[in-house]
C-alpha positions in Angstrom: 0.0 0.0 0.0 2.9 2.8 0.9 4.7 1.8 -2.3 1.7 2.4 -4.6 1.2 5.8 -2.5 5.4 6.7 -3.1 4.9 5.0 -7.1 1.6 7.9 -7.7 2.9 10.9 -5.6 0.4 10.9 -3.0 2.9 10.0 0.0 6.6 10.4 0.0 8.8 8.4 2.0 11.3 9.9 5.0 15.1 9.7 3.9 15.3 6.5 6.3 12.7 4.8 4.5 14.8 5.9 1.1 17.9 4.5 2.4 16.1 1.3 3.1 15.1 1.2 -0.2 18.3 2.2 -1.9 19.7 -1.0 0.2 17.3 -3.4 -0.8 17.6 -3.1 -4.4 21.5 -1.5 -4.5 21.0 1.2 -6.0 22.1 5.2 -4.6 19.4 7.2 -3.4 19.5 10.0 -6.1 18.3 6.4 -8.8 15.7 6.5 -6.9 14.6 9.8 -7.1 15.1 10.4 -10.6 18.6 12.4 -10.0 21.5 11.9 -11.1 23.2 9.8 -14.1 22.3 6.3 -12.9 18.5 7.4 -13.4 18.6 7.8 -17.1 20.2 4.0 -17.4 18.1 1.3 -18.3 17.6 -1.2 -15.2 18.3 -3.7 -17.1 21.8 -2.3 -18.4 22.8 -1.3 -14.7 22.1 -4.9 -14.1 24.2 -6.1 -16.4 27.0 -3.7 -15.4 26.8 -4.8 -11.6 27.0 -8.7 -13.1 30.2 -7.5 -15.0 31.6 -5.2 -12.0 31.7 -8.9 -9.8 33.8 -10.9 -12.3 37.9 -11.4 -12.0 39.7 -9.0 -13.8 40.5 -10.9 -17.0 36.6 -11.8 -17.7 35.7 -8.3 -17.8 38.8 -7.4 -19.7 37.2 -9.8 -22.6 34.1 -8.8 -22.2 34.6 -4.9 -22.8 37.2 -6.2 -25.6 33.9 -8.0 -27.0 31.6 -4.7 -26.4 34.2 -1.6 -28.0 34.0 -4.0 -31.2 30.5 -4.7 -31.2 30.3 -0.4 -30.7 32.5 0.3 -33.3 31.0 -2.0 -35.3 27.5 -0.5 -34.8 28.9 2.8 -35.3 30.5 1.8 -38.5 27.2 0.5 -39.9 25.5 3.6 -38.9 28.1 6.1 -41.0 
């Protein structure tokens, strides 16, 4: 019931209750809000970027191999 109130704007919650939040689902306070840089990203890409952030160095050091070429290769395509 509170989250439906917070989600239309008819109740907002305390900065505790923000906190809480921001814990539960890892994410800073100002995502939350709408502020910020992290709240233009797509969930599903800061997902994916927290999934990469918890690997050993060498996996991610493929993996952003594998992304600037699949960048440059979109960029290419687009020219």
């Amino acid at each position: 019931m509170m989250i439906g109130n917070y989600e239309r704007n008819t109740n907002m919650p305390s900065v505790d209750i923000l906190l809480k939040i921001a814990k539960v689902f890892d994410v800073p306070i100002d995502y939350l809000v709408g502020e910020g840089k992290l709240a233009t990203y797509d969930k599903g890409v800061l997902k994916r970027i927290n999934d990469i952030e918890q690997l050993p160095l060498e996996d991610k050091q493929h993996i952003f191999y594998m992304i600037d070429n699949l960048v440059k290769a979109v960029k290419l395509k687009s020219l």
